[in-house]
Each structure stands twice: as structure tokens, then as C-alpha cells.
Backbone atoms as SQL, in Angstrom:
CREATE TABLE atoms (id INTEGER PRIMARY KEY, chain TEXT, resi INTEGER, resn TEXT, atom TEXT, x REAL, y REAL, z REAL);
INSERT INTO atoms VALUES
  (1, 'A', 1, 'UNK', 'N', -44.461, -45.037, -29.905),
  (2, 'A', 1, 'UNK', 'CA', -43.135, -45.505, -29.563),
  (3, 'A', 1, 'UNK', 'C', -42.609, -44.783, -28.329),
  (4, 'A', 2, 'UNK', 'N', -42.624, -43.298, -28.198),
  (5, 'A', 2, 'UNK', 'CA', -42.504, -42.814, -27.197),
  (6, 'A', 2, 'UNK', 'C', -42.929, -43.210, -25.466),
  (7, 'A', 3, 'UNK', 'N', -44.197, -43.901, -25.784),
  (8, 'A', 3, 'UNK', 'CA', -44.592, -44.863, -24.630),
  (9, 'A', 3, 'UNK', 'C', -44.010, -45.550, -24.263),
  (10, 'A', 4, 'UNK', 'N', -44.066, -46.463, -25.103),
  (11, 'A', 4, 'UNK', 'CA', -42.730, -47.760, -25.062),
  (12, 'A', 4, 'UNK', 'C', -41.721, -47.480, -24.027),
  (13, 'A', 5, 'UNK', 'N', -40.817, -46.622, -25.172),
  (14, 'A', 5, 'UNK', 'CA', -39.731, -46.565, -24.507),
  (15, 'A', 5, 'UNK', 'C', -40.016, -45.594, -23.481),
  (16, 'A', 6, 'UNK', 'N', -40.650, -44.609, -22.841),
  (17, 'A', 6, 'UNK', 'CA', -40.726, -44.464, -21.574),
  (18, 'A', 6, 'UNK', 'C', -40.790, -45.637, -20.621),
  (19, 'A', 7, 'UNK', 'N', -41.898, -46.262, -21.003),
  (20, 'A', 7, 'UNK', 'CA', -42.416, -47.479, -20.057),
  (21, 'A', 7, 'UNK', 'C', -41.183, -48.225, -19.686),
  (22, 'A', 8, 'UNK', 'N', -40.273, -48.284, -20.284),
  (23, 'A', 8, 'UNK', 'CA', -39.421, -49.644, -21.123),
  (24, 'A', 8, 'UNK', 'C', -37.965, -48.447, -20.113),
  (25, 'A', 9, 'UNK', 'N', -38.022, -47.297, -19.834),
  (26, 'A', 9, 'UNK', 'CA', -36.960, -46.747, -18.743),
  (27, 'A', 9, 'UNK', 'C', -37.577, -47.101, -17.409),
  (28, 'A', 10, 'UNK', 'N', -38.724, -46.797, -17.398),
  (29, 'A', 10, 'UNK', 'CA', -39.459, -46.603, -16.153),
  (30, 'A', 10, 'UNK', 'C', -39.007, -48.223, -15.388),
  (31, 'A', 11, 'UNK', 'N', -38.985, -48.442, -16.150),
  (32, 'A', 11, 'UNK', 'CA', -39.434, -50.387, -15.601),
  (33, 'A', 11, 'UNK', 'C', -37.379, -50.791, -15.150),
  (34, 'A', 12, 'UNK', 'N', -36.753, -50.298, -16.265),
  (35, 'A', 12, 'UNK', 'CA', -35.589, -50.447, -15.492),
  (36, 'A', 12, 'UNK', 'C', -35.018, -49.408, -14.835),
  (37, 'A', 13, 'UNK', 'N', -35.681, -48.391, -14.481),
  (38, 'A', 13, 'UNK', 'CA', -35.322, -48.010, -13.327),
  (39, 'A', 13, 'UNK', 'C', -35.896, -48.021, -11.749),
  (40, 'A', 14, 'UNK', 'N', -36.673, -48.982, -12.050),
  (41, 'A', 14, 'UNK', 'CA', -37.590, -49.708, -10.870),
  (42, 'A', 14, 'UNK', 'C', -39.197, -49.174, -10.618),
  (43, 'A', 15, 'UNK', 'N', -39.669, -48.560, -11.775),
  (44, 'A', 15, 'UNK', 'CA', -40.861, -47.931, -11.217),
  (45, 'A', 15, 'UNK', 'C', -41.799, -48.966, -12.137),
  (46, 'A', 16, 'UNK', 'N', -41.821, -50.154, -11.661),
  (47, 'A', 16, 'UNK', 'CA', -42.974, -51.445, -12.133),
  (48, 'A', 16, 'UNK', 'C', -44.196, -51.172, -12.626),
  (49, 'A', 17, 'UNK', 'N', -44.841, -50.082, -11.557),
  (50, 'A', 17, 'UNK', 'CA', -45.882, -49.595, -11.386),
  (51, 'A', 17, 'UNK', 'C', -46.307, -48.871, -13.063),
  (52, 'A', 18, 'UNK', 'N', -45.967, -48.093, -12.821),
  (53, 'A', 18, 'UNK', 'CA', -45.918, -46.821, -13.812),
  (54, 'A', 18, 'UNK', 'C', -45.166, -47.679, -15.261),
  (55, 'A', 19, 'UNK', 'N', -44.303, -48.452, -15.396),
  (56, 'A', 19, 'UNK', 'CA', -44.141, -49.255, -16.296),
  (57, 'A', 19, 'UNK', 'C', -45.162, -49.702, -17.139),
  (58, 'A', 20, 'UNK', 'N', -45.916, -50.730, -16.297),
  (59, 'A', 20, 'UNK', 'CA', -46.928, -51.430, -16.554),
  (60, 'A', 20, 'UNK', 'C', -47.729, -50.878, -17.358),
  (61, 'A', 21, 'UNK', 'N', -47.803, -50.162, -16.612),
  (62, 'A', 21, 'UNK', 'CA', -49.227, -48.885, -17.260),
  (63, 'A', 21, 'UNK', 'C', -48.875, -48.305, -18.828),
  (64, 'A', 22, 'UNK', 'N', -47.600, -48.065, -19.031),
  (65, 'A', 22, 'UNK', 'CA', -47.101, -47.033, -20.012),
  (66, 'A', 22, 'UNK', 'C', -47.141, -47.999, -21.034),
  (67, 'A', 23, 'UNK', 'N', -46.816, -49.560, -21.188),
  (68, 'A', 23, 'UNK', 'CA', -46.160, -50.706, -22.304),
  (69, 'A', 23, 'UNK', 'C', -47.556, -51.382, -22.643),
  (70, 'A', 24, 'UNK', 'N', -48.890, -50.931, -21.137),
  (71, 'A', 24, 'UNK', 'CA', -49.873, -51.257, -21.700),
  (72, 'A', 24, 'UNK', 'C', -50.598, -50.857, -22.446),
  (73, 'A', 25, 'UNK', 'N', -50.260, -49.704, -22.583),
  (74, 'A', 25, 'UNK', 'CA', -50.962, -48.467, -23.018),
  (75, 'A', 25, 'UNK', 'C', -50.253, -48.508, -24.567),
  (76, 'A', 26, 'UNK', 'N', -49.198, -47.967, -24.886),
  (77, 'A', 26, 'UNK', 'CA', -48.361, -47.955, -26.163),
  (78, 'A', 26, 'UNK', 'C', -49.050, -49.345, -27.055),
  (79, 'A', 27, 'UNK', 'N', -49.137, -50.876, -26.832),
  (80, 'A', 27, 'UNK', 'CA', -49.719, -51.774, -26.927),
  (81, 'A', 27, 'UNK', 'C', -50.746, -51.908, -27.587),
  (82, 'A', 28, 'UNK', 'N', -51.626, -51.481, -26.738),
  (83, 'A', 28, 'UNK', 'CA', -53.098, -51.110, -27.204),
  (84, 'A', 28, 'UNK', 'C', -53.256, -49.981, -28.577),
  (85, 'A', 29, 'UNK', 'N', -52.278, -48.715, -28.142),
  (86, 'A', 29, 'UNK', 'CA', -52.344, -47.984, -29.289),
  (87, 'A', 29, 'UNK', 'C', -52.379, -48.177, -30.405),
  (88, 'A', 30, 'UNK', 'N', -50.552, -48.870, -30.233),
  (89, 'A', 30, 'UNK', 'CA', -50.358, -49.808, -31.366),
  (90, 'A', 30, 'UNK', 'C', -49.170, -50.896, -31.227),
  (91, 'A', 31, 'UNK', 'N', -49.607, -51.748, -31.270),
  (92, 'A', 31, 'UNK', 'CA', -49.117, -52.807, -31.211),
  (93, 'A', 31, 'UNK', 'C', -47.467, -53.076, -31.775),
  (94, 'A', 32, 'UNK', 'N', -47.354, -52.309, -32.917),
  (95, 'A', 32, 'UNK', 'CA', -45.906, -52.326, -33.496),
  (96, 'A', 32, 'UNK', 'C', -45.129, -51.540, -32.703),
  (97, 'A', 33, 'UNK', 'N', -45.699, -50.599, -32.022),
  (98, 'A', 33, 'UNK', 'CA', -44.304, -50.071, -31.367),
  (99, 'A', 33, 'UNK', 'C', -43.662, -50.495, -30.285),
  (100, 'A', 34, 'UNK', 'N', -43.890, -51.729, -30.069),
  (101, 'A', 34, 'UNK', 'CA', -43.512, -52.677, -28.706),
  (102, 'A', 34, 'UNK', 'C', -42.343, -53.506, -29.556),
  (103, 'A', 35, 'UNK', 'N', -40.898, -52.799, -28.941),
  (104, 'A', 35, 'UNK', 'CA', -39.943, -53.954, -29.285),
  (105, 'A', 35, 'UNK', 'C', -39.641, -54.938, -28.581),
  (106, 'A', 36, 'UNK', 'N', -40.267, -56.248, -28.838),
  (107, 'A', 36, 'UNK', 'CA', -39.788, -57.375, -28.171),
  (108, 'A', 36, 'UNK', 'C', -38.671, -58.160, -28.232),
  (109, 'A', 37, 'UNK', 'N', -37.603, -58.761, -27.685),
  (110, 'A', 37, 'UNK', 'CA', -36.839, -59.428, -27.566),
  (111, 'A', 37, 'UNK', 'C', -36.676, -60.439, -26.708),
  (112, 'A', 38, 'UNK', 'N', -37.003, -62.396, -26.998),
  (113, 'A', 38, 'UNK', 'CA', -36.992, -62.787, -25.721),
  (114, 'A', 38, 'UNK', 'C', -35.353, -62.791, -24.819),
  (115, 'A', 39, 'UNK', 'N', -34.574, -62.410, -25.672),
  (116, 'A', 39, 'UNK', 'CA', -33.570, -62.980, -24.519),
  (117, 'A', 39, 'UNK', 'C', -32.656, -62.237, -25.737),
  (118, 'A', 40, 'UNK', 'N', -31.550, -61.106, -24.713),
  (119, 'A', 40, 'UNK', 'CA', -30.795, -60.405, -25.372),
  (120, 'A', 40, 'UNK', 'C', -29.534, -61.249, -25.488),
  (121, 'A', 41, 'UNK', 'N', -29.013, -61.250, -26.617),
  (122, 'A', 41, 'UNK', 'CA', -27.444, -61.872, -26.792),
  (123, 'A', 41, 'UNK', 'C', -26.485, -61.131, -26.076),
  (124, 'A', 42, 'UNK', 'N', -25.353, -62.340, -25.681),
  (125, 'A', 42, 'UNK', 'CA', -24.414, -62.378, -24.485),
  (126, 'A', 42, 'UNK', 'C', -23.634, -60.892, -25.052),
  (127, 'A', 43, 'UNK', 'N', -23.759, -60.416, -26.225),
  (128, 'A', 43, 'UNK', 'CA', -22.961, -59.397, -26.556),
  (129, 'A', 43, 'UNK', 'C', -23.383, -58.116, -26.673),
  (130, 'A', 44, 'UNK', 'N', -24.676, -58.148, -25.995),
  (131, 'A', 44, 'UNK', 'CA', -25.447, -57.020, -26.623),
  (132, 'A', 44, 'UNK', 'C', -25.166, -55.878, -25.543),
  (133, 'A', 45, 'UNK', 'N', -25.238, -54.475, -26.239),
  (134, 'A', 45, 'UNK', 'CA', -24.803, -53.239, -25.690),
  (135, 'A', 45, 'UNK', 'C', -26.146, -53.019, -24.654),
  (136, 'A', 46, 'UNK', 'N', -25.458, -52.790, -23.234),
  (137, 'A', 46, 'UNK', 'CA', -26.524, -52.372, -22.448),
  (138, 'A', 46, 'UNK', 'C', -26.836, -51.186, -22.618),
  (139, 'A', 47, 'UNK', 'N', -26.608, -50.107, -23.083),
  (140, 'A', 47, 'UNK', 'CA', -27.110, -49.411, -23.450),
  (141, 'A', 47, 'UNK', 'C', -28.441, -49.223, -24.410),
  (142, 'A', 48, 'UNK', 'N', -28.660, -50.437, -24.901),
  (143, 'A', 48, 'UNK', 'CA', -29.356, -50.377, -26.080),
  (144, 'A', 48, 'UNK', 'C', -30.622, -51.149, -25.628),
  (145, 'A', 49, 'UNK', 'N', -30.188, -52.259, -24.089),
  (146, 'A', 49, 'UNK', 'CA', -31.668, -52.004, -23.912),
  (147, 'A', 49, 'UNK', 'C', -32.574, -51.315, -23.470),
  (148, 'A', 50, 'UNK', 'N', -32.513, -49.992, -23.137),
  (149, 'A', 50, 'UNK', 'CA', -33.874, -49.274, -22.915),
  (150, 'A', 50, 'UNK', 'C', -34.573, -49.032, -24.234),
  (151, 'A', 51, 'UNK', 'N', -33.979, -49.453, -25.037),
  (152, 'A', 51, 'UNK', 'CA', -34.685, -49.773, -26.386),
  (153, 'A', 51, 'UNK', 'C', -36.015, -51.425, -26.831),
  (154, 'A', 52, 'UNK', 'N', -35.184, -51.996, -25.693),
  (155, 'A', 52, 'UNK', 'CA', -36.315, -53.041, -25.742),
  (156, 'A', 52, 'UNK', 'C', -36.690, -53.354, -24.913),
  (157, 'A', 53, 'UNK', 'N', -38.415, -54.496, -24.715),
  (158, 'A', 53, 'UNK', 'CA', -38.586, -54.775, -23.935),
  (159, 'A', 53, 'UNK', 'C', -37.869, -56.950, -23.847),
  (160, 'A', 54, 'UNK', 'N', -37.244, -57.330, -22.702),
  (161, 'A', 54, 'UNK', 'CA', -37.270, -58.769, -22.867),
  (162, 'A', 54, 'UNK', 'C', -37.838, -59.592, -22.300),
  (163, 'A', 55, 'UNK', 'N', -37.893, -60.992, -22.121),
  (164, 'A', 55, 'UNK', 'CA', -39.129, -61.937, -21.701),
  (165, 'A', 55, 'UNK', 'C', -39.073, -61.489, -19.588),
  (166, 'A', 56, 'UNK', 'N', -37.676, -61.415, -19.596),
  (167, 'A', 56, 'UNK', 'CA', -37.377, -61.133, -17.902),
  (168, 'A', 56, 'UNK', 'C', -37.960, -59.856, -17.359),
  (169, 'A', 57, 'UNK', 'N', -38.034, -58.822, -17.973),
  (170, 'A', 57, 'UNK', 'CA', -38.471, -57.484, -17.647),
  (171, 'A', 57, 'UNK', 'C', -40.170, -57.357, -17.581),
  (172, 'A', 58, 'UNK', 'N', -40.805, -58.303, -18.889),
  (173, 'A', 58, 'UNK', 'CA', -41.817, -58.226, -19.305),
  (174, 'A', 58, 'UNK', 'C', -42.570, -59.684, -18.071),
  (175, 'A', 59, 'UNK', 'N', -41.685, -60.359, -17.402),
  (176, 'A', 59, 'UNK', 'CA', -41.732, -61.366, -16.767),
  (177, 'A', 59, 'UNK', 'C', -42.663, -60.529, -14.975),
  (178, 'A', 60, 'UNK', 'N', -41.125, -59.733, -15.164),
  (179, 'A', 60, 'UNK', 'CA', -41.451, -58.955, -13.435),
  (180, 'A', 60, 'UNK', 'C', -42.676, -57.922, -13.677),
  (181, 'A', 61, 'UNK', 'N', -42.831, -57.210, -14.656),
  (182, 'A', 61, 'UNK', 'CA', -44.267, -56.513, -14.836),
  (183, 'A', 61, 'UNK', 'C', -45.610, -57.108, -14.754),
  (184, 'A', 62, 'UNK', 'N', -45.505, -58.424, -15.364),
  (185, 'A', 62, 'UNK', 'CA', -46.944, -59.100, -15.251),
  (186, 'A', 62, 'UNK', 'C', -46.471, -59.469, -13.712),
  (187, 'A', 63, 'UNK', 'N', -45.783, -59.761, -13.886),
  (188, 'A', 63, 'UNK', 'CA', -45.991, -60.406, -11.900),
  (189, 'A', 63, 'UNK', 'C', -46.249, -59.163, -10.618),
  (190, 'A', 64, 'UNK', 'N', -45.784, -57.981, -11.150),
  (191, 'A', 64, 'UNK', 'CA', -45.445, -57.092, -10.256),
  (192, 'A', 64, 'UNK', 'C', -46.886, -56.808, -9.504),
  (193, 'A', 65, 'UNK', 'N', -47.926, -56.881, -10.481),
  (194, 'A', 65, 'UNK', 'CA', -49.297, -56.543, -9.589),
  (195, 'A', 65, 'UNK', 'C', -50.433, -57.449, -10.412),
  (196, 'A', 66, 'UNK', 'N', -50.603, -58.702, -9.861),
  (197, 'A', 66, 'UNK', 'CA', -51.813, -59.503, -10.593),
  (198, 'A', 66, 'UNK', 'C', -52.581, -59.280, -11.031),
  (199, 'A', 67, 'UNK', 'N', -53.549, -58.254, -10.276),
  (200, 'A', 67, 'UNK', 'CA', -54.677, -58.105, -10.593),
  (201, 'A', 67, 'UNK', 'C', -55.324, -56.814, -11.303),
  (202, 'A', 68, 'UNK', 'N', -54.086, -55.957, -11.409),
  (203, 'A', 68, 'UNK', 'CA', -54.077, -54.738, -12.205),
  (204, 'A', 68, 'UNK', 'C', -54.464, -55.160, -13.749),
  (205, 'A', 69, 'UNK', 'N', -55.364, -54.595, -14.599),
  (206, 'A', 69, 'UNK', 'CA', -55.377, -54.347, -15.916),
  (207, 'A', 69, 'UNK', 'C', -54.505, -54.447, -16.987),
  (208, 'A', 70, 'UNK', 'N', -53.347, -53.405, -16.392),
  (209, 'A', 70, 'UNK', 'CA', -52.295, -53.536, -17.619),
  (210, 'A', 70, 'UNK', 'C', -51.769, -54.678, -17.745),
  (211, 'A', 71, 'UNK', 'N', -51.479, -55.486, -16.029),
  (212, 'A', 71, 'UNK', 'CA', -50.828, -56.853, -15.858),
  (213, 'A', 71, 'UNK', 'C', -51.832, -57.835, -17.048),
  (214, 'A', 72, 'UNK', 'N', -52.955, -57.386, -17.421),
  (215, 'A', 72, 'UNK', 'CA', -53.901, -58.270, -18.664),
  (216, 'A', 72, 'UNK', 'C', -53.102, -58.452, -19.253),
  (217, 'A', 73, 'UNK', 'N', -53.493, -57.075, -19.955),
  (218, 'A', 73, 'UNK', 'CA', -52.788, -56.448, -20.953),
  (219, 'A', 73, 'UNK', 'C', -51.122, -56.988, -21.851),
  (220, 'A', 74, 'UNK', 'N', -50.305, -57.241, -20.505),
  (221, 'A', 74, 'UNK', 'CA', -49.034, -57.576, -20.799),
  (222, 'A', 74, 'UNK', 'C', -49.018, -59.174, -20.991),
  (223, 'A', 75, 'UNK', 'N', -50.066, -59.928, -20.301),
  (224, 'A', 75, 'UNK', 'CA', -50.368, -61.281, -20.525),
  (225, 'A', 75, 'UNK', 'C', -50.935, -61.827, -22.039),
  (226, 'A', 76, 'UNK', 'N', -51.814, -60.722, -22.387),
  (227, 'A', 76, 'UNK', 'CA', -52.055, -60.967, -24.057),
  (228, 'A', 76, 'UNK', 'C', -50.761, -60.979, -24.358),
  (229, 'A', 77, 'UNK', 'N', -49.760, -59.622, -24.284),
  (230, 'A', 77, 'UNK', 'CA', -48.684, -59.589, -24.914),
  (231, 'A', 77, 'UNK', 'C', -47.549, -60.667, -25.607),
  (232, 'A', 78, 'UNK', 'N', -47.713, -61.071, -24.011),
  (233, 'A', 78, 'UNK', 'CA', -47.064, -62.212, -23.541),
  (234, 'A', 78, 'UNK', 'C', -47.706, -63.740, -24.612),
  (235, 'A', 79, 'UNK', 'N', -49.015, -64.102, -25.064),
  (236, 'A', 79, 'UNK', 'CA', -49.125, -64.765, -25.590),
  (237, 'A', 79, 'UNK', 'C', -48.771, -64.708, -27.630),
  (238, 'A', 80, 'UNK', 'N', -49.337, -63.657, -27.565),
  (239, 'A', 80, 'UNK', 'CA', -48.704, -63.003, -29.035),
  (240, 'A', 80, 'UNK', 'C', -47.129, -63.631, -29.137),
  (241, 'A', 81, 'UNK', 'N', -46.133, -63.488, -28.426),
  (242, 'A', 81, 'UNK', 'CA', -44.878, -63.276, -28.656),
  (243, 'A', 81, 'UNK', 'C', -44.033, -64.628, -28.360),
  (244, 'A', 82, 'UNK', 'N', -44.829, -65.094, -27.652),
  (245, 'A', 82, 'UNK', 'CA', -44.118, -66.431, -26.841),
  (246, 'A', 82, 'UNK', 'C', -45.197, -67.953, -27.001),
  (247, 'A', 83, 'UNK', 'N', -46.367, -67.561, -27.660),
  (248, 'A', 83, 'UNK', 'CA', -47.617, -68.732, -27.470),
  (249, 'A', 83, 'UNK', 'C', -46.923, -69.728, -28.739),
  (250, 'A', 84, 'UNK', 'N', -46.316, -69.381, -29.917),
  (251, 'A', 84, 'UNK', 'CA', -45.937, -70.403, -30.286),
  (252, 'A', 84, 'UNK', 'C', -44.699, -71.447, -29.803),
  (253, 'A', 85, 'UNK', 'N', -44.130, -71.095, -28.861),
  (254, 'A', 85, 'UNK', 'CA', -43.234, -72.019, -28.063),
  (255, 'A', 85, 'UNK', 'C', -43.921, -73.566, -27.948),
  (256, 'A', 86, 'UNK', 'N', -43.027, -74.428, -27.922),
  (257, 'A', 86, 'UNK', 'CA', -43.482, -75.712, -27.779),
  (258, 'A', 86, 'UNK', 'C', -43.901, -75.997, -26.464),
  (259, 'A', 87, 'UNK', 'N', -42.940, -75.701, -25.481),
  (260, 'A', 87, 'UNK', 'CA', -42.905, -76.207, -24.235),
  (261, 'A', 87, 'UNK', 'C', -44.155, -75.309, -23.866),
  (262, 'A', 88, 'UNK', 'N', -44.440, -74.000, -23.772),
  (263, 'A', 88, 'UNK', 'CA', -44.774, -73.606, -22.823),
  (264, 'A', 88, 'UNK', 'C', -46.053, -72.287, -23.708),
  (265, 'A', 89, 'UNK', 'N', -45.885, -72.388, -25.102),
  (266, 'A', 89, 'UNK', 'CA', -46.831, -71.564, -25.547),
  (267, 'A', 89, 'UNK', 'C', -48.137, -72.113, -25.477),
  (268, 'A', 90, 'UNK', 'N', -48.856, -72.632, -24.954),
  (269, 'A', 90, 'UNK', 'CA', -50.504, -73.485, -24.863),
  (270, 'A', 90, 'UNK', 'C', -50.739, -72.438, -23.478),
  (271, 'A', 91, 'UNK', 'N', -49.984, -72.764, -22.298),
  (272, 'A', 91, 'UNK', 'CA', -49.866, -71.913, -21.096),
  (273, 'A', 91, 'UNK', 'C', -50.002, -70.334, -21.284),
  (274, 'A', 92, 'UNK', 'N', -49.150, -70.047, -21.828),
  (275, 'A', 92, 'UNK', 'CA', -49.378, -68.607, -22.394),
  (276, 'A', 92, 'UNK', 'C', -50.726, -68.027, -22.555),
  (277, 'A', 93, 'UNK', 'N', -51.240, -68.913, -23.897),
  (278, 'A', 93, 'UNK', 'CA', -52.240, -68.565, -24.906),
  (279, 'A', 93, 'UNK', 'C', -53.659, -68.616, -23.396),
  (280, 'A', 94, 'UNK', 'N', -53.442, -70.139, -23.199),
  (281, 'A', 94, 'UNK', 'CA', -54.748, -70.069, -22.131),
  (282, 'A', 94, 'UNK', 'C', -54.794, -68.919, -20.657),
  (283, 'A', 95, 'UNK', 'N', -53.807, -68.788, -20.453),
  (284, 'A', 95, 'UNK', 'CA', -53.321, -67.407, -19.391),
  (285, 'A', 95, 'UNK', 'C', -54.197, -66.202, -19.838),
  (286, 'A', 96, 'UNK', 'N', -53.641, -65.544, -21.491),
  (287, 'A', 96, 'UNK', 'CA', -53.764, -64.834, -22.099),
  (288, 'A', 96, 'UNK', 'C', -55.602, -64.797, -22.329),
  (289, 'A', 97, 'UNK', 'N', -56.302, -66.025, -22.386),
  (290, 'A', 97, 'UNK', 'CA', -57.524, -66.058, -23.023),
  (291, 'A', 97, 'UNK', 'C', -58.681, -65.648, -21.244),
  (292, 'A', 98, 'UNK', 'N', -57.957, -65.959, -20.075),
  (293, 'A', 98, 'UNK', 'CA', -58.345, -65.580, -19.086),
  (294, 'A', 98, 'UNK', 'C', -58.591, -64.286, -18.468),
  (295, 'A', 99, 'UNK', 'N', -57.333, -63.504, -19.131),
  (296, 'A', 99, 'UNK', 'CA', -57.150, -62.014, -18.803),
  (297, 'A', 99, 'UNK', 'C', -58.118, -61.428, -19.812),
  (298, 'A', 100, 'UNK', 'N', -58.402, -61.589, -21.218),
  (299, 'A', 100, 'UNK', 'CA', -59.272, -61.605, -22.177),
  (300, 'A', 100, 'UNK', 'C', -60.759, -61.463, -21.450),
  (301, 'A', 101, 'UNK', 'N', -60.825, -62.735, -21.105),
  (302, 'A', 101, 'UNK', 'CA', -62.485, -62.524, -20.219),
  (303, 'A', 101, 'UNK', 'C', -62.448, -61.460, -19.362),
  (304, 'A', 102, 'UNK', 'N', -61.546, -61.583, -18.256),
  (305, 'A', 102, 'UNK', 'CA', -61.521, -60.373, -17.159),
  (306, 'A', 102, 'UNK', 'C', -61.333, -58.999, -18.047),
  (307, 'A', 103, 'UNK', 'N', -60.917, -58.669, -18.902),
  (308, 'A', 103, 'UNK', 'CA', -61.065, -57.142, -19.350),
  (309, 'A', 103, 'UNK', 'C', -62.526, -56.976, -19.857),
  (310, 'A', 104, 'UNK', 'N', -63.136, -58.148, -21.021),
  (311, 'A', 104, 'UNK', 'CA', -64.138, -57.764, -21.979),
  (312, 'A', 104, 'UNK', 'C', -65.527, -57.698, -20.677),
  (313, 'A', 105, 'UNK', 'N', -64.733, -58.357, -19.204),
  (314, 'A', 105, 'UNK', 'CA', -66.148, -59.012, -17.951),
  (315, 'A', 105, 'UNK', 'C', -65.966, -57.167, -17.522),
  (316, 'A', 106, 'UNK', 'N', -64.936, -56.335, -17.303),
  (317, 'A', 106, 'UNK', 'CA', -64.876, -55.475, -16.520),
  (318, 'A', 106, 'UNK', 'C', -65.183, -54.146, -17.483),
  (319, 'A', 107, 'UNK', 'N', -65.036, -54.307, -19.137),
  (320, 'A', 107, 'UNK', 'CA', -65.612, -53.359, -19.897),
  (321, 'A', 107, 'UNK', 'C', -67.291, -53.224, -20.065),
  (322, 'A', 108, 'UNK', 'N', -67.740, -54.949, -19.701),
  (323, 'A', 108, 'UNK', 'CA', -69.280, -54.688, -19.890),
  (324, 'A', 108, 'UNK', 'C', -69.898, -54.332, -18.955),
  (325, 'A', 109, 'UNK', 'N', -69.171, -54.291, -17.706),
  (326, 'A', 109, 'UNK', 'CA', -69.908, -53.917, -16.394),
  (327, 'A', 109, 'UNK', 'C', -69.574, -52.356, -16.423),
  (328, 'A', 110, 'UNK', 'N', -69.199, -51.550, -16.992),
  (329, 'A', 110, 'UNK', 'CA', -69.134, -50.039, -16.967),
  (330, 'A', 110, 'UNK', 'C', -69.768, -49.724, -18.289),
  (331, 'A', 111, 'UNK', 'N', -70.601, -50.056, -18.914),
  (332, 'A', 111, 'UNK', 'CA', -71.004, -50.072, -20.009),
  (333, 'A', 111, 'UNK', 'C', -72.303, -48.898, -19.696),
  (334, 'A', 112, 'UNK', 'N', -72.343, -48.889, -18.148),
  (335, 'A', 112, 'UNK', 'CA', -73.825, -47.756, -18.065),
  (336, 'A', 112, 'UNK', 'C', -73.488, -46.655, -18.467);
């Protein structure tokens, strides 16, 4: 959890980079300690989100660097949380199943 929510300051205080890395990482560890929220209510204490991550924050991280790893990483995420959507969860899932190949293509090539 501590990841998380590092990652989850880092990212709103503009360091994308180092974000990425930290929410990918926590993730992988373990998966429950990623608080997701797609879309915070009109009433909600800003204070309280460096407590979560939402679809907009988690939006600019996968975009922030394409071809980086964690950007995978956050694309699985991204299908987990959002793939059952009507409109737009198929997109997700197949996104998600692409970054899938590119990690399991870039784990077997260091496999020496």
C-alpha cells in the first residue's frame, strides 16, 4: 500500500515518470492495494485523493510513456477495472492482451 500511495502522490505532483513505475510495481506485488476509483464524486474531499488512483490520472500514466513496461503494466490494470464496460471494455481487454504479449515477448528474451 505504501507504493500505491507514494506512486498515487508522485503522479499528482507531476512526476509521471516515477509514478508509473511505483503503481506498477505495488500492482504486481499485490494487486489489492491499488485503490481504484473511476470517477470521483462532485463532492469528494480533495484531500482524500492521494488516497486513490482515478480513470484520468491512471489515463495520463499509461499515456505518459508508451513504450515503457509499467505503461503495460497499467494497461492490464486498466482492463481488470474498466474491461467490463459496454462501450469500451472489449478495447481495453484487447489493449491489455497486447501489452501481455510484449512483457511475457521481453521476459523470454532475458531468460539467458
Amino acid at each position: 500500500t505504501e507504493i500505491f500511495l507514494n506512486g498515487v502522490k508522485l503522479a499528482r505532483s507531476g512526476d509521471l515518470e516515477a509514478a508509473t513505475a511505483q503503481i506498477a510495481c505495488a500492482y504486481l506485488l499485490h494487486f489489492s492495494s491499488i485503490n481504484f476509483m473511476p470517477t470521483f464524486p462532485e463532492n469528494f474531499n480533495a484531500a482524500e485523493k492521494i488516497f486513490f488512483l482515478d480513470y484520468d490520472l491512471l489515463e495520463k500514466l499509461i499515456n505518459h510513456d508508451h513504450n515503457s513496461l509499467s505503461s503495460s503494466v497499467l494497461r492490464m490494470m486498466l482492463a481488470v477495472w474498466m474491461g467490463s464496460l459496454p462501450e469500451h471494455g472489449q478495447g481495453f481487454i484487447a489493449g491489455a492482451m497486447v501489452h501481455i504479449d510484449r512483457l511475457l515477448e521481453y521476459i523470454e528474451n532475458r531468460l539467458e
